[in-house]
ZANU-710134 format. One record per residue (C-alpha): residue number from 1; x, y, z. Coordinates in steps of 0.5 Angstrom, whole numbers. Layout:
N
rec num NUM&x X&y Y&z Z
...
//
This chain:
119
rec num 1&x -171&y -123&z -76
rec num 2&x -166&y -128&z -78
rec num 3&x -160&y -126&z -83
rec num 4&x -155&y -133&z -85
rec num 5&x -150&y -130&z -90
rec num 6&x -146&y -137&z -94
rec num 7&x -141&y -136&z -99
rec num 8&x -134&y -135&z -95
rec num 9&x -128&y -140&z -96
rec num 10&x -121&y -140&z -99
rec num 11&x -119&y -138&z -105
rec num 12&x -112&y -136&z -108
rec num 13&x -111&y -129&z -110
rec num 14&x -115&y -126&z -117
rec num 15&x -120&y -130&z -115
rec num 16&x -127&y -130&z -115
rec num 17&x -133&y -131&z -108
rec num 18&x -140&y -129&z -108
rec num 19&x -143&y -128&z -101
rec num 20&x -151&y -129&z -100
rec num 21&x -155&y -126&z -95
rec num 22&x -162&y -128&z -94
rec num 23&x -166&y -125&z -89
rec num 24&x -172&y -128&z -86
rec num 25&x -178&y -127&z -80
rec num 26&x -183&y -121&z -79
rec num 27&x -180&y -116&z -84
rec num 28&x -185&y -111&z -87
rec num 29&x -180&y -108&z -92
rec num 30&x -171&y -108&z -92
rec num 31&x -168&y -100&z -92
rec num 32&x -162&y -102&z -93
rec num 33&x -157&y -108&z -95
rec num 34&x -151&y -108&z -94
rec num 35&x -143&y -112&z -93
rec num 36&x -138&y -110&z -88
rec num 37&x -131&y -113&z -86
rec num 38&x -127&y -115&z -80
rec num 39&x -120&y -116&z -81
rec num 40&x -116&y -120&z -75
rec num 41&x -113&y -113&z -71
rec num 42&x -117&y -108&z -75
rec num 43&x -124&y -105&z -74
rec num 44&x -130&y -107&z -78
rec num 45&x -131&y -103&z -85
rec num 46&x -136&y -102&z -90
rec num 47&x -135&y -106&z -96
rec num 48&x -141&y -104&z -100
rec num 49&x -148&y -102&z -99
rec num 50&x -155&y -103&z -103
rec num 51&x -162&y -98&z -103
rec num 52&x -167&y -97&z -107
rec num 53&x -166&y -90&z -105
rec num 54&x -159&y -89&z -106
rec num 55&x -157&y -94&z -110
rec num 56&x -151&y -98&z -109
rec num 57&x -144&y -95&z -106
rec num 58&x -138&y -98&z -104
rec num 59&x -131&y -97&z -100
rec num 60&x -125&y -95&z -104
rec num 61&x -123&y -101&z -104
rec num 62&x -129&y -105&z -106
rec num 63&x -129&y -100&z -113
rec num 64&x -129&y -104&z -120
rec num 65&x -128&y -111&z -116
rec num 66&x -134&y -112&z -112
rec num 67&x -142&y -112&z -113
rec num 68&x -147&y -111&z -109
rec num 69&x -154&y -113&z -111
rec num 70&x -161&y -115&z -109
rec num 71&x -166&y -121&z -110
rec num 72&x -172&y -118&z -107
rec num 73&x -177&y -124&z -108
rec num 74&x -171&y -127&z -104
rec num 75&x -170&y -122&z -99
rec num 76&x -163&y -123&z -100
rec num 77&x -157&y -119&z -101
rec num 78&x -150&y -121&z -105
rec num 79&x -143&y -119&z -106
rec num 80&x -140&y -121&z -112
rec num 81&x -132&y -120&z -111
rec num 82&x -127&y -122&z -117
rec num 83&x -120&y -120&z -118
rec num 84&x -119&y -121&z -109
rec num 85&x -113&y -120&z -106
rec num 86&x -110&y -123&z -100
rec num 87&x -111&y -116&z -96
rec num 88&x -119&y -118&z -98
rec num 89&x -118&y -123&z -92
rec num 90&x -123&y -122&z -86
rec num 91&x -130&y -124&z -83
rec num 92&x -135&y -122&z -87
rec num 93&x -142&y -119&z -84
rec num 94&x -149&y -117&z -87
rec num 95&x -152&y -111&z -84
rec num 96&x -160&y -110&z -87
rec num 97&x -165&y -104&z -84
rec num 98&x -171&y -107&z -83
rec num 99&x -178&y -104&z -81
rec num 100&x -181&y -109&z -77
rec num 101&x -190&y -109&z -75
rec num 102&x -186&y -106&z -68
rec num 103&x -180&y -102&z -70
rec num 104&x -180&y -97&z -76
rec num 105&x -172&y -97&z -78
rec num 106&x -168&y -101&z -73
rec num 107&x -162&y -105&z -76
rec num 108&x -160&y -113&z -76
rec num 109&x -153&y -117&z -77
rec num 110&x -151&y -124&z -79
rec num 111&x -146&y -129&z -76
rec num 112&x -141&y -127&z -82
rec num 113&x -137&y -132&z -86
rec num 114&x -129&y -133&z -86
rec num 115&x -126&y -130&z -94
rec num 116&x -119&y -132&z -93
rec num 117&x -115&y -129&z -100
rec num 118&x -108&y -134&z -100
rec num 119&x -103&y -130&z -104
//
């Protein structure tokens, strides 16, 4: 299982990002998709997370700025993220569950993409 997340970048602070993270390889189904960050000095976090189980949840700081959504033709996971501030800043990561022909629930990450919040 492969995930590539594209999206990242600069932008000034109010501004708008869509991170996009698309899964490939031998998936049978996604369980779970979700975004989690890493800030420089800090642990990695949880940002929002999406099931069609659960539905969507997000962290406190992610309310009413971020969306998480699904393309599940695509096998990919976004996060729209408006009104960012500079303490947005930080790596970004997809994480999905997936059930593979070996594994029933078994768990994989992207590379990450830099979002870099200018004040």
């Amino acid at each position: 299982v492969q995930l590539v997340e594209s999206g990242g970048g600069l932008v000034p602070a109010g501004g708008s990002l869509r991170l996009s993270c698309a899964a490939s390889g031998s998936i049978l189904s996604i369980n779970t998709m979700s975004w989690y960050r890493q800030a420089p000095g800090k642990e990695r976090e949880l940002v929002a997370t999406i099931s069609s189980r659960t539905g969507t949840n997000y962290a406190d700081s992610a309310k009413g700025r971020f969306t998480i959504s699904v393309d599940n033709a695509k096998k990919t996971v976004y996060l729209q993220m408006n009104s960012l501030k500079p303490e947005d800043t930080a790596v970004y990561y997809c994480n999905v569950w997936v059930q593979t022909h070996t594994l029933f629930n078994v768990d994989f990450w992207g590379q990450g993409t830099q979002v870099t919040i200018s004040s």
